[in-house]
N, C-alpha and C positions, 0 to 999 in steps of 0.2 A: 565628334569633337565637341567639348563642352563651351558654350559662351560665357566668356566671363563678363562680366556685369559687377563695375567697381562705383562705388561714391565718390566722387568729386574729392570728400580730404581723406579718402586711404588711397587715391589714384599712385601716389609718388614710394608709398610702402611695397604695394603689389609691385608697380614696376621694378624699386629695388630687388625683388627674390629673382625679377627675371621673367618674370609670364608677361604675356603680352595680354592687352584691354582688349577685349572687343566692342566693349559699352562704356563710358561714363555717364552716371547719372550727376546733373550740376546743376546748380541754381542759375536762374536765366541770367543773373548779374555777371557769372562766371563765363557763361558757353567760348565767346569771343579769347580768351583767356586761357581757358581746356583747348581750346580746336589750336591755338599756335605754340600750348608746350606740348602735344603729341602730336605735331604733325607727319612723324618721322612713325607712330606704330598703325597708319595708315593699314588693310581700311578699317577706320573705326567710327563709331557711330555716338552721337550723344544724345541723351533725353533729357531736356531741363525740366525745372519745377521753377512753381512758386514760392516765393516767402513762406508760403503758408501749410505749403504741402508736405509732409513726412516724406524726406528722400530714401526711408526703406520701401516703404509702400505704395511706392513711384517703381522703384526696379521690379517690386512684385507685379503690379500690374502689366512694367513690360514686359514679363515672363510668363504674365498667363494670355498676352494679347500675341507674344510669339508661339504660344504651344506647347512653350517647357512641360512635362509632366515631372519635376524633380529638380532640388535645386540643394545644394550646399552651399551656406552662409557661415562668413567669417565675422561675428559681432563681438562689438567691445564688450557686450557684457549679456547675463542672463535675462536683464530686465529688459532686453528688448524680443528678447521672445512670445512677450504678449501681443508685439505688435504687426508682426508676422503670421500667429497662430492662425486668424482668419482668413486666412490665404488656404483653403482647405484644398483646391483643385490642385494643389502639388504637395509631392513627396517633400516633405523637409526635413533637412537634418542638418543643425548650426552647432558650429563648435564658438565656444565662448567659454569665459573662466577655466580655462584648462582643463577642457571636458568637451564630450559630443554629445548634441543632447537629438532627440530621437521626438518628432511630433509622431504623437501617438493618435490616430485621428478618428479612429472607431469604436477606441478603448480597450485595448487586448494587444498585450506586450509578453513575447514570447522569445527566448533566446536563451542558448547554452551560454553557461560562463563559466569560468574557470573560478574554483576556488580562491573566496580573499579579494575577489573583485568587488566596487564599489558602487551602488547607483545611488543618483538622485532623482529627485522628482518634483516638479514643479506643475500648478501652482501649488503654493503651500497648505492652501487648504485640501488638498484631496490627500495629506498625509493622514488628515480622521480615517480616511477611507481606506486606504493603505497600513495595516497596524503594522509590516514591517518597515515602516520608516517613521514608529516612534520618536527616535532615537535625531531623526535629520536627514540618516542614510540608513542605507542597506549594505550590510557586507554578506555576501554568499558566501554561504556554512561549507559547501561542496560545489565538486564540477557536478556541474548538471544545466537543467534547463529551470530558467526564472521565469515564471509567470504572473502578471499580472492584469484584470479585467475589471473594466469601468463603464460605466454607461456614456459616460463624459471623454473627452478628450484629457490629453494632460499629456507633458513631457519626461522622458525619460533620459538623466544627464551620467554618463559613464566616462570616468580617468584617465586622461590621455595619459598616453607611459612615457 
């Protein structure tokens, strides 16, 4: 069964779809605040931050200090995907801007697609490296297998339907 590990301000969205918390990450001003609006999705656990601290890279931590080897992240947007990427000792893959984007961490992106399907690729500079994503994106020509190899890491972002 997967741990869910929410932020502190998407706490009240996840619990709207209905999934129960098993982590809130909250700023230490909040803990006291978090622990008496869920006390009902008991057992559940909090890990505060500081002011100061990035509360994505507060849950990453406590994900590589429980042992997760893989994680699915729901971000508001792609440009937090830089801030994640160094999290290298897990499997990621965040959906964000309506799309799932795929850390590629060895450099070698390898999957069948269907015709007409659409990828992106982030960051923007490894699109030099990339000539088919002149363009921004990539549409595959045919069903087949898409490859792609880099010395570098880089993200690969695909259309939710």
């Amino acid at each position: 069964m997967p741990t869910v590990v929410v932020l502190a301000q998407e706490v009240e969205v996840v619990t709207a779809w209905g999934i129960k918390v098993d982590v809130v990450i909250t700023p230490i001003a909040e803990m006291t605040y978090w622990r008496e609006k869920l006390a009902e999705q008991t057992p559940i656990r909090f890990i505060s931050y500081n002011p100061d601290d990035e509360p994505l890279e507060t849950a990453f931590y406590f994900l590589i200090a429980s042992l997760a080897g893989a994680v699915n992240c729901l971000l508001s947007s792609h440009h937090d995907l830089n801030k994640i990427e160094s999290f290298s000792n897990l499997d990621i893959e965040a959906f964000a801007d309506n799309k799932l984007w795929i850390c590629i961490k060895k450099g070698h992106f390898e999957k069948w697609l269907p015709a007409k399907a659409t990828l992106y690729l982030l960051p923007e500079e490894m699109k030099t490296e990339f000539t088919e994503f002149a363009s921004g994106s990539y549409l595959v020509e045919k069903d087949g297998i898409v490859r792609f190899t880099s010395a570098r890491s880089f993200w690969v972002g695909e259309e939710l339907i």
